[in-house]
N, C-alpha and C positions, 0 to 999 in steps of 0.2 A: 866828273870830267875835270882834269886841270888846266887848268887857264894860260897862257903865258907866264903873268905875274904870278904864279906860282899861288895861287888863290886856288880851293879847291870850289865848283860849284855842283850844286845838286842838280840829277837832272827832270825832275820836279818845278825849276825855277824856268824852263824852256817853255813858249809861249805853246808849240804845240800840244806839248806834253800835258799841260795845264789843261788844255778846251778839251782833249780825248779824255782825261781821267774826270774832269768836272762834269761830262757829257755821261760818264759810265757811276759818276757818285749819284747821280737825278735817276738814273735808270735802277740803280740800286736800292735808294731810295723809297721809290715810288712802288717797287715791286716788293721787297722785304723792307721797309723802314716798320713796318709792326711788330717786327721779330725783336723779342726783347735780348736783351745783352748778354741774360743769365744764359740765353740758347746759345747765340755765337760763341760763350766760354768753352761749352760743349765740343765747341769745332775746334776752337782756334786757341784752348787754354783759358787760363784763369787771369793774363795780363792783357786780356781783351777788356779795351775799353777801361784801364784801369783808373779807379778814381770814382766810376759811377756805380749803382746799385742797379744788381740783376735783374729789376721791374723796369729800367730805364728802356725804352724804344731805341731800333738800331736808326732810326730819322732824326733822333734829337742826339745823337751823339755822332754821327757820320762824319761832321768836320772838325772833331775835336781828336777824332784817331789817330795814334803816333804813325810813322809811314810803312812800321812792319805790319801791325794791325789791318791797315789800308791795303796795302799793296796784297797780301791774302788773300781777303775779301775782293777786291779788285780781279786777280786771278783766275780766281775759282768764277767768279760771275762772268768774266770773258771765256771761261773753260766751257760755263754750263754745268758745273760741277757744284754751285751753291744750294739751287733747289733740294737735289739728293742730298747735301751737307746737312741742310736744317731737316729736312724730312727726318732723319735717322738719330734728328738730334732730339726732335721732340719724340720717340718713342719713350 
């Protein structure tokens, strides 16, 4: 979004935006936070989660995800499309 002052801001930085994505990071969390990170590379590429090792849980690294990373994962769990993602990832 640009601002008047010609400031650009994200819309990540909007109070609503924050409590629905914060409400869907707990819901993610909670339901896949065991899924390790080597699996989500699976789905999502090799710059998932970059920086941690593929034994690391998707619940200890959740707030640390750049917002392309996020915003995926965020996606596909509001699609319904995550379950079948990991499913097909651990075969």
């Amino acid at each position: 979004m640009l601002l008047a002052a010609g400031i650009r801001e994200s819309g990540m930085s909007k109070a609503g935006l924050d409590s629905r994505h914060g409400k869907h990071d707990g819901e993610i969390s909670h339901k896949h936070g065991d899924t390790l990170v080597g699996t989500m590379r699976k789905i999502y590429g090799l710059g998932f989660a970059a920086g941690y090792p593929p034994t690391e849980k998707l619940s200890d690294v959740l707030g640390q995800l750049n917002e392309t990373a996020l915003g995926q994962l965020r996606r596909d769990y509001e699609t319904g499309h995550i379950e079948h993602k990991i499913a097909k990832a651990l075969k």
